[in-house]
NUNUKE-878427 format. One record per residue (C-alpha): residue number from 1; residue in three letters; x, y, z. Coordinates in Angstrom, 1 decimal, always signed. Last residue first. Layout:
<rs>
<r><k>NUM</k><r>Ala</r><u>X</u><v>Y</v><w>Z</w></r>
...
</rs>
This chain:
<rs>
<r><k>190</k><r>Unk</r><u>-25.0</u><v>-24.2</v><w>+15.9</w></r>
<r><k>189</k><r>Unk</r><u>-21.4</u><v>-22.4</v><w>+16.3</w></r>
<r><k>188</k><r>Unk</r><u>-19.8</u><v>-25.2</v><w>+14.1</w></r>
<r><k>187</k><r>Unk</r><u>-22.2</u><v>-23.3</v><w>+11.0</w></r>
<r><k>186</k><r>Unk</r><u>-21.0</u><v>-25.7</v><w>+7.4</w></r>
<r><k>185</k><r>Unk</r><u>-21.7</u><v>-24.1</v><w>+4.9</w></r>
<r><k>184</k><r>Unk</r><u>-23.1</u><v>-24.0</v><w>+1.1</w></r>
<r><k>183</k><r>Unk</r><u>-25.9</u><v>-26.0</v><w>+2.5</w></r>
<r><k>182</k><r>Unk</r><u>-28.0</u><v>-24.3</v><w>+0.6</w></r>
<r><k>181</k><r>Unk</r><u>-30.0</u><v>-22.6</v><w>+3.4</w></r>
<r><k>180</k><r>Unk</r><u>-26.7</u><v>-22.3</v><w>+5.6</w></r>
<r><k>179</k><r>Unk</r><u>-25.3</u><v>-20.3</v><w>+2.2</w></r>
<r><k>178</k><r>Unk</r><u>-28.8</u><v>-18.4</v><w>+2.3</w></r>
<r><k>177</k><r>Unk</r><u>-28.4</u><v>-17.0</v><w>+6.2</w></r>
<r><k>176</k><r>Unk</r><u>-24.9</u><v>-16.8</v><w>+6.3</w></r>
<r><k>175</k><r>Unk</r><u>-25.5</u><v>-14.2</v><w>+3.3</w></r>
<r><k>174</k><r>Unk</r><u>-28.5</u><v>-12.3</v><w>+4.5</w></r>
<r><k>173</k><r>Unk</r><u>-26.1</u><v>-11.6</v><w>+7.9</w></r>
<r><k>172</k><r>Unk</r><u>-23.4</u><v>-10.3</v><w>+5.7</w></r>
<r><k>171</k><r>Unk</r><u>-25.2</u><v>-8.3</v><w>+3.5</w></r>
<r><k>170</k><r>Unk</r><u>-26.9</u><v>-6.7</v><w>+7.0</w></r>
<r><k>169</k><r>Unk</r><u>-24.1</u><v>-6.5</v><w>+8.4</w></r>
<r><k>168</k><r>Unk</r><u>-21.9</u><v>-4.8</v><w>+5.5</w></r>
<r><k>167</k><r>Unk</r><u>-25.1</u><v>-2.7</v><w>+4.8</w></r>
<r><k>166</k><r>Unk</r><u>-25.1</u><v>-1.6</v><w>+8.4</w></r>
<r><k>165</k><r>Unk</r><u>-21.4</u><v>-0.3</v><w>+7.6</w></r>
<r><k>164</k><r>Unk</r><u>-21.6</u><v>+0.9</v><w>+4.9</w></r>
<r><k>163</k><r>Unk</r><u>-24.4</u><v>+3.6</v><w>+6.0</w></r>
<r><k>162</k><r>Unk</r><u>-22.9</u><v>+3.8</v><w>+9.4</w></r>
<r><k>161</k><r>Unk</r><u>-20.0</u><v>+5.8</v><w>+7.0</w></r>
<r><k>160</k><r>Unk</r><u>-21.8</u><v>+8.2</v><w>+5.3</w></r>
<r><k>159</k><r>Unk</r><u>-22.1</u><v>+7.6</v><w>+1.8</w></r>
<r><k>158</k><r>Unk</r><u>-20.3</u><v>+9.4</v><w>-1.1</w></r>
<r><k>157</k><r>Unk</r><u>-19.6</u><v>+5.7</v><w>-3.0</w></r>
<r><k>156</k><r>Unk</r><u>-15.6</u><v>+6.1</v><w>-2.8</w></r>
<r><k>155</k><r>Unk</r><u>-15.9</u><v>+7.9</v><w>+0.3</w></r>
<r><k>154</k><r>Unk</r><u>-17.8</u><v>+5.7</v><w>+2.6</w></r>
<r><k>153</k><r>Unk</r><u>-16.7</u><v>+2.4</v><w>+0.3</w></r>
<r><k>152</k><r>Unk</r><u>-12.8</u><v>+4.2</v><w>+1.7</w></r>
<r><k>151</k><r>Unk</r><u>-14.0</u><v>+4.6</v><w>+5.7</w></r>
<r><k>150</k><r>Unk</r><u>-15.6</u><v>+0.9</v><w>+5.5</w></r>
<r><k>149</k><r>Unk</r><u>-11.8</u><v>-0.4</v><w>+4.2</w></r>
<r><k>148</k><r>Unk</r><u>-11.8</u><v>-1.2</v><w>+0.6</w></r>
<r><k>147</k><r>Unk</r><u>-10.2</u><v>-5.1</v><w>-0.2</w></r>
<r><k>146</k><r>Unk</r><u>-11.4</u><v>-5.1</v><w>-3.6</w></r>
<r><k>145</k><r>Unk</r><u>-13.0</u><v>-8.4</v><w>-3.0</w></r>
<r><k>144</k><r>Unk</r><u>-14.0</u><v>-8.0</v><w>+0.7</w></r>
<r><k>143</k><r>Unk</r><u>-15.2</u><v>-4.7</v><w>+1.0</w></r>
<r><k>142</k><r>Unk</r><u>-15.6</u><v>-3.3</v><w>-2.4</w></r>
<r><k>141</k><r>Unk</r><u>-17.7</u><v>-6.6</v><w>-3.7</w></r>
<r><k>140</k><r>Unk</r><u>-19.3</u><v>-6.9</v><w>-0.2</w></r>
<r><k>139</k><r>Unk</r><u>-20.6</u><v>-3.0</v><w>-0.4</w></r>
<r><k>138</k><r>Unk</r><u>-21.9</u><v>-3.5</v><w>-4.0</w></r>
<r><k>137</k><r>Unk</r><u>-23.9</u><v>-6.2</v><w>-3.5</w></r>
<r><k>136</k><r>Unk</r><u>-25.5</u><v>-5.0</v><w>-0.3</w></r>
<r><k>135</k><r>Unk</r><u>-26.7</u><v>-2.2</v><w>-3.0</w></r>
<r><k>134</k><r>Unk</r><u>-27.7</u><v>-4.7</v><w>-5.4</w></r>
<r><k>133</k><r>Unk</r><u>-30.2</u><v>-5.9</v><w>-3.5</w></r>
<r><k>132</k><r>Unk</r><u>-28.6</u><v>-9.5</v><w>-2.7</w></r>
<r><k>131</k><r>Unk</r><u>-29.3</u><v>-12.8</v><w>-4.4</w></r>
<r><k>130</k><r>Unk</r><u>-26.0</u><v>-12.4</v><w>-6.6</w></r>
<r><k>129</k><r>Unk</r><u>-24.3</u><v>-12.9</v><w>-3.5</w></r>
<r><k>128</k><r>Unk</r><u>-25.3</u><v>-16.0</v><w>-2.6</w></r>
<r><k>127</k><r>Unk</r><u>-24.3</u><v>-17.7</v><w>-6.0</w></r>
<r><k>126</k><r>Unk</r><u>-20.7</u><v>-16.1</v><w>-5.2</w></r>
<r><k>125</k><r>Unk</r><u>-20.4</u><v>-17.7</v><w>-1.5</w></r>
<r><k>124</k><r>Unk</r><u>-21.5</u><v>-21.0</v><w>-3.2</w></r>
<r><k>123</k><r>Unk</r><u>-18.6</u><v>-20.6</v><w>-5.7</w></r>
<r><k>122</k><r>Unk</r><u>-16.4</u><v>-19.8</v><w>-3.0</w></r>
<r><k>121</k><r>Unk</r><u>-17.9</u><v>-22.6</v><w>-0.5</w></r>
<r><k>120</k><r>Unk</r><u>-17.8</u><v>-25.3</v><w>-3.5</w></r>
<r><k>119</k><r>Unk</r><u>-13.7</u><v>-23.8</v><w>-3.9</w></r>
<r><k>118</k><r>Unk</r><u>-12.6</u><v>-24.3</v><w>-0.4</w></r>
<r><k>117</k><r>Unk</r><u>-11.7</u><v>-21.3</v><w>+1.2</w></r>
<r><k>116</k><r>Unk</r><u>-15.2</u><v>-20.0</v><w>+2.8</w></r>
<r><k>115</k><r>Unk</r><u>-15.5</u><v>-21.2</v><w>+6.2</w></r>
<r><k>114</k><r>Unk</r><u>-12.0</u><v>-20.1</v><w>+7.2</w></r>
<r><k>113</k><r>Unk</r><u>-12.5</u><v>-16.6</v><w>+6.4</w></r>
<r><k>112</k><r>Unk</r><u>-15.5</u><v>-16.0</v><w>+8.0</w></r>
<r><k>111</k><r>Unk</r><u>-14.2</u><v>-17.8</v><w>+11.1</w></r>
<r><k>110</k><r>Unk</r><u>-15.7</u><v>-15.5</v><w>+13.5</w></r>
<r><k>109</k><r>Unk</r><u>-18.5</u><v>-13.6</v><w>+12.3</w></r>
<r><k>108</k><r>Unk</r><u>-19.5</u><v>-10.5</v><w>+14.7</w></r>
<r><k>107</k><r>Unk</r><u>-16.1</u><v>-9.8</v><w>+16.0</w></r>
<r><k>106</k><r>Unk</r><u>-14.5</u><v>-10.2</v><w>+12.8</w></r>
<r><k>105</k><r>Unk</r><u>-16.8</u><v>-7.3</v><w>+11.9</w></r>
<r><k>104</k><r>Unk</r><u>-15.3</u><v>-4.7</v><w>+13.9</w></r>
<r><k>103</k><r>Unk</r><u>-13.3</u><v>-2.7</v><w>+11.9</w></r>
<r><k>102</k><r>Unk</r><u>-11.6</u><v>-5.3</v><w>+9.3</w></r>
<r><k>101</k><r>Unk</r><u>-8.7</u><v>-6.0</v><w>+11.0</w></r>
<r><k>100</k><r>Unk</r><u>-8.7</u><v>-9.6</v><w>+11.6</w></r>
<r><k>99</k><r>Unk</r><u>-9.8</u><v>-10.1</v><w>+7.8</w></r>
<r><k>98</k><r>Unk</r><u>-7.1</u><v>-8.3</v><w>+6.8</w></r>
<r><k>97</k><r>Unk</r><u>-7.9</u><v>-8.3</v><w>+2.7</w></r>
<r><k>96</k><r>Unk</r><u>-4.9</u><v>-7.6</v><w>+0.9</w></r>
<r><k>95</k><r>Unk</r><u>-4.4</u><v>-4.6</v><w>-1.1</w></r>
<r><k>94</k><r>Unk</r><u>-1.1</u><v>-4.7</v><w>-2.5</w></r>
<r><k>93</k><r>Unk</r><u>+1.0</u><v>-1.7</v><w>-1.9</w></r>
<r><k>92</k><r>Unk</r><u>+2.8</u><v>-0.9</v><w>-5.3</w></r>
<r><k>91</k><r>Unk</r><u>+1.9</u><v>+2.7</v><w>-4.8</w></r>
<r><k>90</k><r>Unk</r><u>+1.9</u><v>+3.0</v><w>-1.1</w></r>
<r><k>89</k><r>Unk</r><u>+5.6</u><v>+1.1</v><w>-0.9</w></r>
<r><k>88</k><r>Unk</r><u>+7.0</u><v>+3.5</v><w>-3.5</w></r>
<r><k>87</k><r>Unk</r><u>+6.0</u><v>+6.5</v><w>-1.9</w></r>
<r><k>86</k><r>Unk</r><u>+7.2</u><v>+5.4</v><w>+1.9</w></r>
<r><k>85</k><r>Unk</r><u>+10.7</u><v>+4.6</v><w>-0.3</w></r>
<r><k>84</k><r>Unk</r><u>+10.5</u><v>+7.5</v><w>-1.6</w></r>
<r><k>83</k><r>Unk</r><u>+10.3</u><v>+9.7</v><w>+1.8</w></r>
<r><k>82</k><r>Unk</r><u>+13.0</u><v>+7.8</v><w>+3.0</w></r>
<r><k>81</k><r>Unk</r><u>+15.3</u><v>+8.2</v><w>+0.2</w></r>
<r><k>80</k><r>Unk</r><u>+14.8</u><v>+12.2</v><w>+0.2</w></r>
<r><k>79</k><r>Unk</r><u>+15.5</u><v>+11.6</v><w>+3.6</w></r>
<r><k>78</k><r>Unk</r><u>+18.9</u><v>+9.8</v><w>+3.5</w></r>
<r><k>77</k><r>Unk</r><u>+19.8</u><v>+12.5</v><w>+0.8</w></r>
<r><k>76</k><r>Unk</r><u>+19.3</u><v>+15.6</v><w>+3.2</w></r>
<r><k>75</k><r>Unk</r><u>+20.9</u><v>+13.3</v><w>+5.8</w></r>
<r><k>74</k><r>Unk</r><u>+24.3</u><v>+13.0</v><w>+3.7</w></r>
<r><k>73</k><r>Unk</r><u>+23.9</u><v>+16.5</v><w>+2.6</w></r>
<r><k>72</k><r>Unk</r><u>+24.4</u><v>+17.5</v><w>+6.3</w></r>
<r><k>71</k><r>Unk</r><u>+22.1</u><v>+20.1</v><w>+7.9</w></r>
<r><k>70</k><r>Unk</r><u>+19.8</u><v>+23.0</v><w>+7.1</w></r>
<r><k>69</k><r>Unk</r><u>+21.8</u><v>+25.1</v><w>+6.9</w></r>
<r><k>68</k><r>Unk</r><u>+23.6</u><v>+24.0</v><w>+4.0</w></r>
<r><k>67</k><r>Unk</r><u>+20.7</u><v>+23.7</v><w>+1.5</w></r>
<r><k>66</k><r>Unk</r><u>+20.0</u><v>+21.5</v><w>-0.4</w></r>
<r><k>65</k><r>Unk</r><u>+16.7</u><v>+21.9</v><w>-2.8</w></r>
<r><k>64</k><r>Unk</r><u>+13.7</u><v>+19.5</v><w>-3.2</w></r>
<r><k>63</k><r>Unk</r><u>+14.3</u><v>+16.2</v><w>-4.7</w></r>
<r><k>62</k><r>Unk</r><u>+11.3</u><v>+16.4</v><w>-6.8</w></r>
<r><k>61</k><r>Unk</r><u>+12.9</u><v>+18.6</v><w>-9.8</w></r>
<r><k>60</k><r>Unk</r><u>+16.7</u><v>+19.1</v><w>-10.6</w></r>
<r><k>59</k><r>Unk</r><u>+16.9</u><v>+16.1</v><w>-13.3</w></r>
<r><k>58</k><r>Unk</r><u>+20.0</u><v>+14.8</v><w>-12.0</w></r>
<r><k>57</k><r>Unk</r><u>+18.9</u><v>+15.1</v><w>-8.0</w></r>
<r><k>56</k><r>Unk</r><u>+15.7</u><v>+13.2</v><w>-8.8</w></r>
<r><k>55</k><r>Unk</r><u>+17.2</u><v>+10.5</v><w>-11.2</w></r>
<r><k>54</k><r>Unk</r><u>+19.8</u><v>+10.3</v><w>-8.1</w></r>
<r><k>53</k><r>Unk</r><u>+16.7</u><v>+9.7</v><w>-5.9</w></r>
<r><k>52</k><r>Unk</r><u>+14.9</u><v>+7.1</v><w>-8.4</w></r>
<r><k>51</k><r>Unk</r><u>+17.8</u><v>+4.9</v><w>-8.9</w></r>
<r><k>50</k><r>Unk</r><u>+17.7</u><v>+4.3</v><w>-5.1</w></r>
<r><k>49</k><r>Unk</r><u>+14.5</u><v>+3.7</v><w>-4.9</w></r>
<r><k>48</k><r>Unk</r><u>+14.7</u><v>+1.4</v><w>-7.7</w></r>
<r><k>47</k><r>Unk</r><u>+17.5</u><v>-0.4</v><w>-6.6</w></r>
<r><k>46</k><r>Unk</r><u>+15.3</u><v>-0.8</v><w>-3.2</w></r>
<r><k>45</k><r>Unk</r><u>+12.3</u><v>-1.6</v><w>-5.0</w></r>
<r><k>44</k><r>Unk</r><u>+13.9</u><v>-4.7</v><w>-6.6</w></r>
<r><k>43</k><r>Unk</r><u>+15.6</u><v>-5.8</v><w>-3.1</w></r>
<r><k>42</k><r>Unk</r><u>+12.5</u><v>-5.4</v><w>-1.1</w></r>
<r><k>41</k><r>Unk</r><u>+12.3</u><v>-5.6</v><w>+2.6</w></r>
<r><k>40</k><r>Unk</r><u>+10.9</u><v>-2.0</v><w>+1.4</w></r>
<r><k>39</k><r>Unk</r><u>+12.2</u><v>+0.3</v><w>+4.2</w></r>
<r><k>38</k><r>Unk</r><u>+15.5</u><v>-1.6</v><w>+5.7</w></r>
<r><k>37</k><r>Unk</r><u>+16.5</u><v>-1.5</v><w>+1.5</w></r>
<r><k>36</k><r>Unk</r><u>+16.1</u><v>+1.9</v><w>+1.1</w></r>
<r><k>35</k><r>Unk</r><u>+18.5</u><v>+2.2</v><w>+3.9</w></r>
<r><k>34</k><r>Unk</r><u>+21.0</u><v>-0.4</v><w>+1.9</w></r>
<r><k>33</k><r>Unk</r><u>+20.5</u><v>+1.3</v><w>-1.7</w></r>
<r><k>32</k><r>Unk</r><u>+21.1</u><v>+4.7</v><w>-0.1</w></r>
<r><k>31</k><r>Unk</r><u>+25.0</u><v>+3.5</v><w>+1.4</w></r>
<r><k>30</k><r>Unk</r><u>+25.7</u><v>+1.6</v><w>-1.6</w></r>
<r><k>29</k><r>Unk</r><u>+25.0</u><v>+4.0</v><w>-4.0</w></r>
<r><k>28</k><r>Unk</r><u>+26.2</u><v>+6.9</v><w>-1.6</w></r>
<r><k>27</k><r>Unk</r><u>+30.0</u><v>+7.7</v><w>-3.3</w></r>
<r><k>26</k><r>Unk</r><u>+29.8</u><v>+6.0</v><w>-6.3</w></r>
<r><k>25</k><r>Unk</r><u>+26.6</u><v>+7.9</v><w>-7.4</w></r>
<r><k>24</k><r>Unk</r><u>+28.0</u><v>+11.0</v><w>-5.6</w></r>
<r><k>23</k><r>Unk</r><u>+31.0</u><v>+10.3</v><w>-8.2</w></r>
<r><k>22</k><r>Unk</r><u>+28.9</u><v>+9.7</v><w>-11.5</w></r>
<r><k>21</k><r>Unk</r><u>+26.6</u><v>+12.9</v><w>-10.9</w></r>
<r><k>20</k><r>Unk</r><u>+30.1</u><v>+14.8</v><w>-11.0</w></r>
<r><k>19</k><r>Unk</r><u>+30.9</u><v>+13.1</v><w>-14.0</w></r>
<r><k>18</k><r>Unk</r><u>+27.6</u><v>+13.9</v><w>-15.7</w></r>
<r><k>17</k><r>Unk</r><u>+27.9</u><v>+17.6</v><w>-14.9</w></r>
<r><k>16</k><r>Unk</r><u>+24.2</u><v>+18.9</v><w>-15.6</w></r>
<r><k>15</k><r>Unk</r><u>+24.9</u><v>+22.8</v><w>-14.3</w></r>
<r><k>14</k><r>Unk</r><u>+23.0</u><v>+21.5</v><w>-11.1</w></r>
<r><k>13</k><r>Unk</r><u>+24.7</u><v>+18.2</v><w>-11.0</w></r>
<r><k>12</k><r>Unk</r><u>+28.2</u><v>+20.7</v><w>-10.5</w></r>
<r><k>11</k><r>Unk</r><u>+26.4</u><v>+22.4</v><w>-7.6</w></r>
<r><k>10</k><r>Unk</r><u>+25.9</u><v>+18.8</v><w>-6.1</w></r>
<r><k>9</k><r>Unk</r><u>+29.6</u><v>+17.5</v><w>-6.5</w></r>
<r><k>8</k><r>Unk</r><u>+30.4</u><v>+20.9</v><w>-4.6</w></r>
<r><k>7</k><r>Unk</r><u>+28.1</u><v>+20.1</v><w>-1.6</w></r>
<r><k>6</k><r>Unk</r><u>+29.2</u><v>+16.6</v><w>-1.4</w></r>
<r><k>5</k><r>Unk</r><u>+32.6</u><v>+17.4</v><w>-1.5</w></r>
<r><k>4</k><r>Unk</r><u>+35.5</u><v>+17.3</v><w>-4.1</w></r>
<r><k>3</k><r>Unk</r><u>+38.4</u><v>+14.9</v><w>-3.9</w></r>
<r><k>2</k><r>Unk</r><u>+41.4</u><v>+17.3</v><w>-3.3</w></r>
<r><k>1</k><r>Unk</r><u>+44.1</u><v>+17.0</v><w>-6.3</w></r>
</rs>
């Protein structure tokens, strides 16, 4: 007996055929679990990827429709693995605060970073804070504890964008000011 293709092992998932489901399981597990794999750098998310783009083609709905024409089902799968692997890295992205990257204020305060990472400077940085208008407040919170871009405060808080911004600066400049007050840091560009 001929081993059936790709296209006819899909058709049969269509009328829910759990043994055909089984075979293009066996057939591209490894082969989707290692491209999901280049994506994520993630062994956990891979196997999930993976798990998620059979789920897909079982239940019929998010996997879009093959069709022939269009090109190989091999590819048709490959992208369908693609695109979830891009969706799984956005939702369990972790927002981490790129200091370096941070539009241009890591031009205007070098060493930001560095001069707050002992604990004192922390809780310091913290008692600081709480002497802004509440506004400033806000913007340092999203910016650098929440990890917001500018664009994203803009948005979230339905403020135009050199709003933020200036509020950042200003936040920012009121901040160096009170922790070199207290003490709370030590300026090397004096």
């Amino acid at each position: 007996m001929n081993k059936p293709t790709d296209v006819e092992l899909y058709e049969r998932i269509q009328s829910r055929d759990k043994e055909a489901l089984e075979l293009l399981y066996d057939r591209y597990e490894k082969l989707l679990y290692s491209f999901a794999y280049r994506f994520t750098k993630d062994t956990q998310m891979a196997e999930e990827v993976m798990q998620d783009v059979f789920l897909k083609l079982w239940r019929g709905k998010g996997a879009g429709t093959y069709v022939r024409e269009r090109g190989k089902f091999s590819s048709w799968l490959l992208t369908i693995t693609r695109n979830g692997s891009i969706d799984l890295l956005r939702k369990k992205k972790v927002k981490e605060v790129e200091w370096h990257n941070r539009d241009s204020l890591h031009e205007d305060l070098p060493g930001v970073e560095k001069e707050i990472e002992d604990k004192e400077e922390r809780d310091a940085l913290r008692k600081a804070i709480h002497t802004l208008p509440d506004s400033q407040q806000r913007m340092i919170c999203l910016f650098y504890f929440q990890g917001m871009s500018q664009r994203e405060i803009a948005e979230k808080c339905d403020i135009p964008l050199g709003t933020v911004k200036g509020r950042v600066r200003l936040a920012l400049k009121k901040l160096r000011e009170n922790l070199e007050k207290e003490g709370g840091i030590d300026d090397e560009r004096s």
